[in-house]
Backbone as a printed PyTorch tensor [residue, N CA C, xyz], in Angstrom:
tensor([[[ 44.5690, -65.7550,  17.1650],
         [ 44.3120, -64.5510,  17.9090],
         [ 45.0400, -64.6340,  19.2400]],

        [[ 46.0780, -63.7820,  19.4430],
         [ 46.8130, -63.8540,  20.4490],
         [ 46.0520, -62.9720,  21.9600]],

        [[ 46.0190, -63.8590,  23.1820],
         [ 45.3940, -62.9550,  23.8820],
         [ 45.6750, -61.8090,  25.3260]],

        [[ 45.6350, -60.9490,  25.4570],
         [ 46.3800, -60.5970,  26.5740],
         [ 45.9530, -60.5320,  27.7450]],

        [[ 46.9510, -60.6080,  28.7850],
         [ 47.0210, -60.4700,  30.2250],
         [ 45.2650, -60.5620,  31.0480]],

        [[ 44.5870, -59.4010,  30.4960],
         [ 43.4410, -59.1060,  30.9210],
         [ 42.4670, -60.0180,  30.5210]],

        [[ 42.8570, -60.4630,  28.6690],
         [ 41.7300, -61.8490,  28.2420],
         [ 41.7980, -62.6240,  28.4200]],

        [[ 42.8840, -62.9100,  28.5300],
         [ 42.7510, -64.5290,  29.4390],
         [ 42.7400, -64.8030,  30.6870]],

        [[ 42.8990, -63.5320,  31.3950],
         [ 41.9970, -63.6940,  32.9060],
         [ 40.9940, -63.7990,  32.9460]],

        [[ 39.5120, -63.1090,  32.0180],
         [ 38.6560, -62.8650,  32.0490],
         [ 38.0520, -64.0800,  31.3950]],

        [[ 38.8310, -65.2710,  30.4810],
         [ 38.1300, -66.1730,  30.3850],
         [ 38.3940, -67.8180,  31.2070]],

        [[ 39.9600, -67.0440,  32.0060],
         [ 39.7390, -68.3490,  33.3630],
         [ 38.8710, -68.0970,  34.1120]],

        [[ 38.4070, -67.5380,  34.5870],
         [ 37.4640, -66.7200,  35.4750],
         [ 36.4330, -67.4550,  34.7970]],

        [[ 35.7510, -67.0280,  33.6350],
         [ 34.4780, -67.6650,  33.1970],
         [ 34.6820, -69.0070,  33.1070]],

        [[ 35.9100, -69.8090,  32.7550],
         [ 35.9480, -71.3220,  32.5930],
         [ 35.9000, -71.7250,  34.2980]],

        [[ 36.4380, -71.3080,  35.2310],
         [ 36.4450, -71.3920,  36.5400],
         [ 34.8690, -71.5210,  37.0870]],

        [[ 34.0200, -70.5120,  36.3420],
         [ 33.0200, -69.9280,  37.1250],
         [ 31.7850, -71.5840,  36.6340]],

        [[ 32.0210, -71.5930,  35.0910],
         [ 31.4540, -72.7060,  34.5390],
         [ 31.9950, -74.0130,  34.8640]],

        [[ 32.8640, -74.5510,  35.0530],
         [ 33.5970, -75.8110,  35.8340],
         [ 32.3870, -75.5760,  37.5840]],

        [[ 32.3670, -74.9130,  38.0460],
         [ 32.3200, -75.0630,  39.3920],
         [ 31.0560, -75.3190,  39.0970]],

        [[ 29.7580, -74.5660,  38.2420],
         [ 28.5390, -74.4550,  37.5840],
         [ 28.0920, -76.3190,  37.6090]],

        [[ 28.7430, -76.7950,  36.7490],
         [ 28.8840, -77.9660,  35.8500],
         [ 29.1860, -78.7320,  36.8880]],

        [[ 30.0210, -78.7400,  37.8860],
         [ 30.3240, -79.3740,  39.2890],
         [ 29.3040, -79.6300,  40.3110]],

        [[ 28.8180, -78.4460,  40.1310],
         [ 27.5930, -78.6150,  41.5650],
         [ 26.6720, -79.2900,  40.6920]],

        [[ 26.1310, -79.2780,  39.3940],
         [ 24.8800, -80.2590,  38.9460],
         [ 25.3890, -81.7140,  39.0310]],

        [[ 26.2230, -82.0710,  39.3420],
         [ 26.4550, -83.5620,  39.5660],
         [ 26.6090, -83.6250,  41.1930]],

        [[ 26.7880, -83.1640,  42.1250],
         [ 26.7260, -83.3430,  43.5400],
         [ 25.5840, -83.3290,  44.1480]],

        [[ 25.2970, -84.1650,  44.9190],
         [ 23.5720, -84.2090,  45.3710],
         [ 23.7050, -83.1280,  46.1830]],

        [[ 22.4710, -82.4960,  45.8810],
         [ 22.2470, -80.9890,  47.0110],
         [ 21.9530, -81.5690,  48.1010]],

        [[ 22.8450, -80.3720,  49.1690],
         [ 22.6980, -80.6290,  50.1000],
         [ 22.4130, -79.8260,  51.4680]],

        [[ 21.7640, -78.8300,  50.2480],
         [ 21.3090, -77.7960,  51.1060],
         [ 21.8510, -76.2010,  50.9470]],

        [[ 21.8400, -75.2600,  51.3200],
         [ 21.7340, -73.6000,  50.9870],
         [ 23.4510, -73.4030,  51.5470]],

        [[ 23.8840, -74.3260,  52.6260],
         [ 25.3630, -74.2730,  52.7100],
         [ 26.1230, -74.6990,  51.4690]],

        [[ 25.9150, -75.5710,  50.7340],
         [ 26.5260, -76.1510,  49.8640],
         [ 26.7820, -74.8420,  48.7030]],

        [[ 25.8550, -74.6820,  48.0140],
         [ 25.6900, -73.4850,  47.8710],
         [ 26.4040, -72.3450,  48.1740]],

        [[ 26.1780, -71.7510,  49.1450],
         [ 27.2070, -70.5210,  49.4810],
         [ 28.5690, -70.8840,  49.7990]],

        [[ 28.8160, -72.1110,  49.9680],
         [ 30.2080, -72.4560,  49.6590],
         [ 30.8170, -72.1900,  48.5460]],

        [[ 30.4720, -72.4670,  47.6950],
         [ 30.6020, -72.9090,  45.9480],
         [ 30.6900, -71.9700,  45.8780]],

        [[ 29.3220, -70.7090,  46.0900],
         [ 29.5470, -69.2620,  45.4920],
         [ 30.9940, -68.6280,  46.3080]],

        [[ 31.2320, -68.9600,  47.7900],
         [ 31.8820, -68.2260,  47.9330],
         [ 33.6770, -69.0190,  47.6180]],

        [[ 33.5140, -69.9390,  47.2240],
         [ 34.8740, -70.4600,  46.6440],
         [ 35.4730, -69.6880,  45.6650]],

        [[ 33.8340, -69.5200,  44.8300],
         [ 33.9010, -69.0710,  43.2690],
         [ 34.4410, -66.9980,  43.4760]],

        [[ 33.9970, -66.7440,  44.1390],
         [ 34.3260, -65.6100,  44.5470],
         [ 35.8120, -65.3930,  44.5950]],

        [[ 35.9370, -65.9420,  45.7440],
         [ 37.7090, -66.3460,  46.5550],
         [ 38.7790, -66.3980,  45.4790]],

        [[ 38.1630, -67.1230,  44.2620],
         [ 38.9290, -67.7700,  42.8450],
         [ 38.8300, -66.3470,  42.0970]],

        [[ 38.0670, -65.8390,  41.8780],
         [ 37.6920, -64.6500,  40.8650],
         [ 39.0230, -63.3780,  41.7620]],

        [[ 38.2360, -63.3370,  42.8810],
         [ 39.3000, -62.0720,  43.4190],
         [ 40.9740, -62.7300,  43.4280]],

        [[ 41.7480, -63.4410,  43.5360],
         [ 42.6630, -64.2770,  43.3330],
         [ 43.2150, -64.4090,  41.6610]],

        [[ 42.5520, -64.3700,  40.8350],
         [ 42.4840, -64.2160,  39.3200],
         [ 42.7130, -62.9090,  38.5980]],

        [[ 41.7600, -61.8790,  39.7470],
         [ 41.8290, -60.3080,  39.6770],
         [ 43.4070, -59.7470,  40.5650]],

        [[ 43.2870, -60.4430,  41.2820],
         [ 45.1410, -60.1210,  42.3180],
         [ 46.0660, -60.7650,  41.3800]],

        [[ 46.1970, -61.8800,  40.5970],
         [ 47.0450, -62.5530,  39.8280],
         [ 47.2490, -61.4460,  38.5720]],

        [[ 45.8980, -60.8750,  37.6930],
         [ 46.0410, -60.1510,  36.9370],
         [ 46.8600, -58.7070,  37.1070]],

        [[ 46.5060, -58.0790,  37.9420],
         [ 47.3150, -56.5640,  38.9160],
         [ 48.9270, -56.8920,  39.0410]],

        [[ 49.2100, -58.2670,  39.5190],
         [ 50.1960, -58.6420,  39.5680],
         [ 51.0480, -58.6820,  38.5560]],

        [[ 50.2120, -59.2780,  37.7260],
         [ 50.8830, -59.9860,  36.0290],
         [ 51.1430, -57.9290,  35.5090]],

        [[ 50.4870, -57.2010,  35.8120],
         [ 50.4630, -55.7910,  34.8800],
         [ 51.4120, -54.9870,  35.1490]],

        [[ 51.7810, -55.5790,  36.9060],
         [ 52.9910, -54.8970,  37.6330],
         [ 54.0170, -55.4990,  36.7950]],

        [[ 53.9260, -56.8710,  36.8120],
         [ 55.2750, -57.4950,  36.2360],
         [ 55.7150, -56.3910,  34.8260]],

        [[ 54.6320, -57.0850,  34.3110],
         [ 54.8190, -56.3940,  32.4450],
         [ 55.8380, -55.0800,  33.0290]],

        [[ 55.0130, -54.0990,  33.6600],
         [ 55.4710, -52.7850,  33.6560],
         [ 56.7310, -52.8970,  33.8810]],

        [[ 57.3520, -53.5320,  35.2780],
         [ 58.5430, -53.5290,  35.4820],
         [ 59.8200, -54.2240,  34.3770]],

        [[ 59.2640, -55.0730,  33.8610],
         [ 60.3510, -55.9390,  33.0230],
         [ 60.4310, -54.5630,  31.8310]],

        [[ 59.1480, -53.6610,  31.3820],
         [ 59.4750, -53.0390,  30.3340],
         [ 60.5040, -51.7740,  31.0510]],

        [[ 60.4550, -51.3040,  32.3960],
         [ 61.1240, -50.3040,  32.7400],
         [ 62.6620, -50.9040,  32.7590]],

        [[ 62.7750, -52.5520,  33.2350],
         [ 64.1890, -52.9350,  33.2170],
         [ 64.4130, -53.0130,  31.7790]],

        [[ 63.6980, -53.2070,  30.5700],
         [ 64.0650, -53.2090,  29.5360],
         [ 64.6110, -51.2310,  29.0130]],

        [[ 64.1700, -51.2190,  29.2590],
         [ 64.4790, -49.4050,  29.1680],
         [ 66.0070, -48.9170,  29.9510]],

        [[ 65.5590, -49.1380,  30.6510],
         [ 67.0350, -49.3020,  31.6810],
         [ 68.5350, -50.0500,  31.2500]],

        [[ 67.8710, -51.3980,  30.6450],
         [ 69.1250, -52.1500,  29.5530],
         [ 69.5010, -51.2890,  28.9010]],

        [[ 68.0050, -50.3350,  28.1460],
         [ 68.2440, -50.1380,  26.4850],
         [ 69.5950, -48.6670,  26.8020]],

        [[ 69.4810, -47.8910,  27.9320],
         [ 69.8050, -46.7620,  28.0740],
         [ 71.3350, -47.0120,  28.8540]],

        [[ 71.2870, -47.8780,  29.6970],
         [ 73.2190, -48.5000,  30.1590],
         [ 73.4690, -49.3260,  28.4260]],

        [[ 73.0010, -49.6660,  27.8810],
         [ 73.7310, -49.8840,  26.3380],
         [ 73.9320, -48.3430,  25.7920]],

        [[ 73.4170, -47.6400,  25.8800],
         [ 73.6450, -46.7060,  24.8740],
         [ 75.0830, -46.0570,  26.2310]],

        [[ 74.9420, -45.9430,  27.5510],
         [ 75.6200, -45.2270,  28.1910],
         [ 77.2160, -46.3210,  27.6870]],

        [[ 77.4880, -47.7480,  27.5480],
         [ 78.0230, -48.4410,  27.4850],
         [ 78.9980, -47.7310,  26.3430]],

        [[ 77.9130, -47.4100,  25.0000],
         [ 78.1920, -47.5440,  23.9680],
         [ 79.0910, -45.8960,  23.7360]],

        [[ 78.2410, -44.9620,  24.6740],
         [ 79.2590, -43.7050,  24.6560],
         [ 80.3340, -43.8360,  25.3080]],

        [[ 80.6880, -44.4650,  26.0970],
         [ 81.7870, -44.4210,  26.8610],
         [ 83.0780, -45.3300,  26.0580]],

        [[ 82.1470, -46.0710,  25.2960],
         [ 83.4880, -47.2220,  24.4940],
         [ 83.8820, -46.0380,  23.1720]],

        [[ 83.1650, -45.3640,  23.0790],
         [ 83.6140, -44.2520,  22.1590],
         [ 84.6430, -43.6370,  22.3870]],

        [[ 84.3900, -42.3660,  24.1530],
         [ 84.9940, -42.0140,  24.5020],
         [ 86.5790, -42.5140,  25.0050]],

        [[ 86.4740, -43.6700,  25.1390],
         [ 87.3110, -44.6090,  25.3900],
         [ 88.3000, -44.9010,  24.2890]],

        [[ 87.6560, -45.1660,  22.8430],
         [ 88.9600, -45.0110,  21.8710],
         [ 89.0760, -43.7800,  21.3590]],

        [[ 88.6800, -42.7710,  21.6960],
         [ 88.7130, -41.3440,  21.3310],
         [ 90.1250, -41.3110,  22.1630]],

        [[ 89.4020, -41.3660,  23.2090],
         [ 90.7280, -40.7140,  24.3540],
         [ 92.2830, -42.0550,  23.9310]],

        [[ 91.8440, -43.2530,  23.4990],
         [ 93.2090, -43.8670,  23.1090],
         [ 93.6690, -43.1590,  21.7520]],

        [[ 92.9080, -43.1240,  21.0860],
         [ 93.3190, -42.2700,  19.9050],
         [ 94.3520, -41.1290,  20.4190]],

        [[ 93.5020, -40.2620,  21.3220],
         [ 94.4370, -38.9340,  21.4990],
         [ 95.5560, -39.4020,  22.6680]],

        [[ 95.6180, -40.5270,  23.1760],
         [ 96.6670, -40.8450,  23.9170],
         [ 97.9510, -41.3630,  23.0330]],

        [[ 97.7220, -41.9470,  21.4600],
         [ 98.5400, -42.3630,  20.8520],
         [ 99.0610, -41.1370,  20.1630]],

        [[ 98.3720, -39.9980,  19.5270],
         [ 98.6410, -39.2210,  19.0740],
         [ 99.9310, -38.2660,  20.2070]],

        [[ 99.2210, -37.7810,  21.6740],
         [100.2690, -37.6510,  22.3980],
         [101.4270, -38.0430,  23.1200]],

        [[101.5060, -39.8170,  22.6890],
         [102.6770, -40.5270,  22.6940],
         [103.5820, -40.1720,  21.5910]],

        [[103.3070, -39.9470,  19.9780],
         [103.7540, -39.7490,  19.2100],
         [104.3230, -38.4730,  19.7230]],

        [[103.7200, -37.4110,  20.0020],
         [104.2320, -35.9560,  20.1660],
         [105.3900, -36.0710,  21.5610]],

        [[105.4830, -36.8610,  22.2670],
         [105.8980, -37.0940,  23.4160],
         [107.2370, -37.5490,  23.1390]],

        [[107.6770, -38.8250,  22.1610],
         [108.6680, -39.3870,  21.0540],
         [109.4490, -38.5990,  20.6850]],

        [[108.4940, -37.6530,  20.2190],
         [109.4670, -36.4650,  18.9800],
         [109.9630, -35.3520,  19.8170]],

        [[109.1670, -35.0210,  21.1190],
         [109.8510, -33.9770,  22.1360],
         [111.3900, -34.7570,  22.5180]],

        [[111.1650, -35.6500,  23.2050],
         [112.4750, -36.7820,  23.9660],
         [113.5140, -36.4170,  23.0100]],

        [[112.8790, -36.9920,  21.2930],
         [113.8010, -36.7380,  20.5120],
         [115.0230, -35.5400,  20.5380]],

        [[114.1440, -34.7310,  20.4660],
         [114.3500, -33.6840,  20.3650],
         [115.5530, -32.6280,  21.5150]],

        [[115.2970, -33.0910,  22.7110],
         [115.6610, -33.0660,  23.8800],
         [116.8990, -33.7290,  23.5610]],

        [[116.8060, -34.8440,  23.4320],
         [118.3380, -35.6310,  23.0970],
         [119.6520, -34.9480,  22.2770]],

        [[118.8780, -34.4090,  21.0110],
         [119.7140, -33.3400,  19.7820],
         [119.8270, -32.5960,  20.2150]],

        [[118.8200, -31.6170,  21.0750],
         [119.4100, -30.5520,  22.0900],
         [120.4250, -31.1220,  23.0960]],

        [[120.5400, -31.8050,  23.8490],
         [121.5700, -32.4940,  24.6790],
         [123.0890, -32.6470,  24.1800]],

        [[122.8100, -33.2450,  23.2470],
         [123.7320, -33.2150,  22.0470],
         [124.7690, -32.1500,  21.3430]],

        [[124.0780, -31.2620,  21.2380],
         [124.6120, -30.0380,  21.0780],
         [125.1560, -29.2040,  22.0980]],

        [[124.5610, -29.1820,  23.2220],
         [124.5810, -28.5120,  24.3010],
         [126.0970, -29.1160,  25.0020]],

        [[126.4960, -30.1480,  24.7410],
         [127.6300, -31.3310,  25.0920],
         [128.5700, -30.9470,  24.0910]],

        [[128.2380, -30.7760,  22.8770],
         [129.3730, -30.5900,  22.0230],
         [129.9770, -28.8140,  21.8570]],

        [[128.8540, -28.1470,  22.3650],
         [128.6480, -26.3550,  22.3700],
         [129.7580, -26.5520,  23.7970]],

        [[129.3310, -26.8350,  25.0030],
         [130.6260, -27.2210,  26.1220],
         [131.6770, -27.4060,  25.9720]],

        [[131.7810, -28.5050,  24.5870],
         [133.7640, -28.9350,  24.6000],
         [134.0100, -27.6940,  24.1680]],

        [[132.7010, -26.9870,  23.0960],
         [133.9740, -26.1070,  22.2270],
         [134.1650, -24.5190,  23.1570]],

        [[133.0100, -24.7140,  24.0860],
         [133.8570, -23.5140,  25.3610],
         [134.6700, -23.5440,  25.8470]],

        [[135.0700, -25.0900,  26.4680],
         [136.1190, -25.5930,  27.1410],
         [137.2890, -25.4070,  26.0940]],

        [[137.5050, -25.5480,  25.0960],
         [138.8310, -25.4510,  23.7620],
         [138.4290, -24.0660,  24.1270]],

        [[137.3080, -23.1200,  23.5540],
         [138.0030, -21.6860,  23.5540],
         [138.2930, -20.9060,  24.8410]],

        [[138.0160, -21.9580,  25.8400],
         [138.2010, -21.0700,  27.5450],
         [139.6780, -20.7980,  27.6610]],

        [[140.3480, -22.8710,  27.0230],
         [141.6070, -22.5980,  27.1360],
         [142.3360, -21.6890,  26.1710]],

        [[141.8940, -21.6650,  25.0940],
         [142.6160, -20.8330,  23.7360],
         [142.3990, -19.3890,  24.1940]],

        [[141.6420, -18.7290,  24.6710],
         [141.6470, -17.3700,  25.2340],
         [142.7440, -17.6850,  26.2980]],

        [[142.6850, -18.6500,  27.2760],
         [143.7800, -18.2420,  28.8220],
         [145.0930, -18.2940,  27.7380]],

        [[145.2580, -19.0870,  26.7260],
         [146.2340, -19.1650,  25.9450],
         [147.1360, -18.0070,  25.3770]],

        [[145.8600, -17.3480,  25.2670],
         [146.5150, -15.8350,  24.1180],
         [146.3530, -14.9650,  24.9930]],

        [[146.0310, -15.1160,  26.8420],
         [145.9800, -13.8860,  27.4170],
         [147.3250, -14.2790,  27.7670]],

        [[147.8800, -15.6910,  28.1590],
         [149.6850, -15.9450,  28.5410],
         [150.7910, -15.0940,  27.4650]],

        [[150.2030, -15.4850,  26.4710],
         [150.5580, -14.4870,  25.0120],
         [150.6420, -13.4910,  25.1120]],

        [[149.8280, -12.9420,  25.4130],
         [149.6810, -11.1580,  25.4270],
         [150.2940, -10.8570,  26.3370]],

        [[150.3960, -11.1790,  27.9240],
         [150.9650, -10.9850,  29.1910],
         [152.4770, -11.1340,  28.5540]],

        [[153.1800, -12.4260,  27.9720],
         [154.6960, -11.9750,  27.6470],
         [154.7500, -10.8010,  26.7960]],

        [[153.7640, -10.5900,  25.7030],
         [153.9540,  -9.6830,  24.6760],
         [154.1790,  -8.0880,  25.4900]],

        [[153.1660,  -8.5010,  26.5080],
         [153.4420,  -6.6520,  27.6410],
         [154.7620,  -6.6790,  27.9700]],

        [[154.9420,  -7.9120,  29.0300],
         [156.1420,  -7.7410,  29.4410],
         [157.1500,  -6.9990,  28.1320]],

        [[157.3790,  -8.1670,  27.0580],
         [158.7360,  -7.9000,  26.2680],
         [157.8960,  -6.5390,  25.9410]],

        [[157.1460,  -5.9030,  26.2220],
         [157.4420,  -4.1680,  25.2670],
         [157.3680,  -3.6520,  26.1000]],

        [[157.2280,  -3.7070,  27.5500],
         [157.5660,  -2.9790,  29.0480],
         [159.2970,  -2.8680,  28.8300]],

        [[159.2760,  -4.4370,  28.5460],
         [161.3020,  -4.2750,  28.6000],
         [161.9480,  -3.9250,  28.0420]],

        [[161.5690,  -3.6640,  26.1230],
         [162.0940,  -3.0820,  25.2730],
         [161.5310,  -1.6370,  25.6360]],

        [[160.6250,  -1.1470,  25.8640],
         [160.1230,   0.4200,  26.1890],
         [161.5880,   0.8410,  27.2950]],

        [[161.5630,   0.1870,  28.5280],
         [162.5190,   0.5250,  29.3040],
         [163.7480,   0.7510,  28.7920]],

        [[164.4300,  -0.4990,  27.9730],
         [165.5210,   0.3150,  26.8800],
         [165.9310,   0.9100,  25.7780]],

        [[164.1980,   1.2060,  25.6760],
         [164.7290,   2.9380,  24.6910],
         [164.5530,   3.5470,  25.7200]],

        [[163.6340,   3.3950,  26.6260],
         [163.9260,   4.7900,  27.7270],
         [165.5300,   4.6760,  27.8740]],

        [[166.2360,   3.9560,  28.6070],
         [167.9690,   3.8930,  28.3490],
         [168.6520,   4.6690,  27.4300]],

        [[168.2230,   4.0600,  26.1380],
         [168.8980,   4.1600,  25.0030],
         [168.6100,   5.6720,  24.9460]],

        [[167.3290,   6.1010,  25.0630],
         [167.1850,   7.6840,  24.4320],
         [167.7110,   8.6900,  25.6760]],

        [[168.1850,   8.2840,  27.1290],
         [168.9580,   9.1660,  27.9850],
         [170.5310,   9.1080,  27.2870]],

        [[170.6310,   8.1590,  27.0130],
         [172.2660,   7.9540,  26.7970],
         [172.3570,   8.2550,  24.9690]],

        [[171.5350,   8.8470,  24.5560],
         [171.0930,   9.1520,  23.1160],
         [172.3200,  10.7080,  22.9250]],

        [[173.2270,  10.9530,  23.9480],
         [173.7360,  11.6540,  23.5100],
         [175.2420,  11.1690,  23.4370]],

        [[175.3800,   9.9160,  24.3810],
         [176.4890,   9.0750,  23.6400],
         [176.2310,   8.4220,  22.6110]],

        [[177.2190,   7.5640,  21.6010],
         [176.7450,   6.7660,  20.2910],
         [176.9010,   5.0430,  20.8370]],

        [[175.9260,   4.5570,  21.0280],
         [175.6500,   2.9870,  21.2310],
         [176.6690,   2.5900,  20.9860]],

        [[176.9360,   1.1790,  21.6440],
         [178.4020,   0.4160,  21.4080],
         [177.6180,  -0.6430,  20.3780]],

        [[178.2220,  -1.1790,  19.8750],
         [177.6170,  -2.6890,  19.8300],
         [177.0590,  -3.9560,  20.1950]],

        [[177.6570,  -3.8230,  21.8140],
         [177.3910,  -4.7930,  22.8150],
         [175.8330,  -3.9690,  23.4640]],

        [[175.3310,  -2.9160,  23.3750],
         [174.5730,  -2.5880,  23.8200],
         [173.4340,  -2.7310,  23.0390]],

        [[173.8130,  -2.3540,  21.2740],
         [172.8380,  -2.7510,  20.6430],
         [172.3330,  -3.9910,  20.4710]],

        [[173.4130,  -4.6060,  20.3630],
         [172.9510,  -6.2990,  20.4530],
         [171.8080,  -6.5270,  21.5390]],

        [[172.1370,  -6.5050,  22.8410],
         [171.4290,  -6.1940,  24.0650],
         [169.6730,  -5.5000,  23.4730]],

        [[169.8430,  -4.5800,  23.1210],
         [168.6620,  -3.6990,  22.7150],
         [167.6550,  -5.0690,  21.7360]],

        [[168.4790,  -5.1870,  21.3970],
         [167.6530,  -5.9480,  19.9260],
         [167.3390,  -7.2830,  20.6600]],

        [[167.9230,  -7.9540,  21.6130],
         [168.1570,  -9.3940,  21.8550],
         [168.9200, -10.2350,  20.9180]],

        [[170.0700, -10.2470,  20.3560],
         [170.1120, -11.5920,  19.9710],
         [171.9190, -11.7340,  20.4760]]])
């Protein structure tokens, strides 16, 4: 029979009260002081037994509130180690997505570098064919000018040296 806090105060107290009992019948009396000593020792011991017990009930209480307190920073422990590989979870997941952007960025780069040369080839290939076109005006400004010639003097008949001239060669 296991006993608690309160029963086994209540039977030091009685073994206390009977020890002291059992004590004074072997001491020669010695009068009504002797006596109210004893009782008031026995007293002194009892209230001391009753302060030890109050004490002992405080304890209990508190060790069960620090036990509560463990039980509830474990569970706070235990959400946070959750949250903790949750959030690594979604930190790996947005490393992955992070990888494939860079990637991505790079092939765009890539293109964007090779889309450049081929502006740069057609910047020059247009200045190319506008040099082109600019002689092509000229030579039909200059051939226009000698049919304008040719068609004033259209009422003489061309030499040969002129047609040659006309034609270029």
């Amino acid at each position: 029979m296991a006993f608690t806090g309160t029963a086994l105060l209540k039977v030091a107290g009685v073994a206390t009260l009977a020890g002291g009992i059992t004590l004074g019948a072997f001491v020669p009396f010695n009068g009504s002081n002797t006596i109210d000593n004893a009782m008031n020792k026995i007293s002194e011991q009892a209230g001391q037994l009753n302060v030890f017990g109050y004490q002992q009930s405080k304890l209990v209480q508190k060790i069960n509130a620090l036990k509560t307190t463990r039980d509830q920073l474990r569970a706070q422990i235990e959400a946070l180690n959750e949250k903790a590989n949750a959030d690594q979870n979604d930190m790996g997941v947005l490393q992955e997505q992070l990888t494939a952007a860079n990637a991505q960025i790079k092939q765009l780069e890539e293109q964007l570098d090779t889309a450049n040369n081929n502006g740069e080839n057609l910047a020059q290939r247009i200045d190319d064919l506008q040099n082109e076109l600019q002689k092509a005006n000229d030579k039909s400004a200059e051939l226009q000018k000698q049919i304008d010639t040719v068609g004033s003097n259209n009422a003489k008949p061309m030499s040969d040296d002129a047609l040659a001239e006309v034609i270029g060669n």
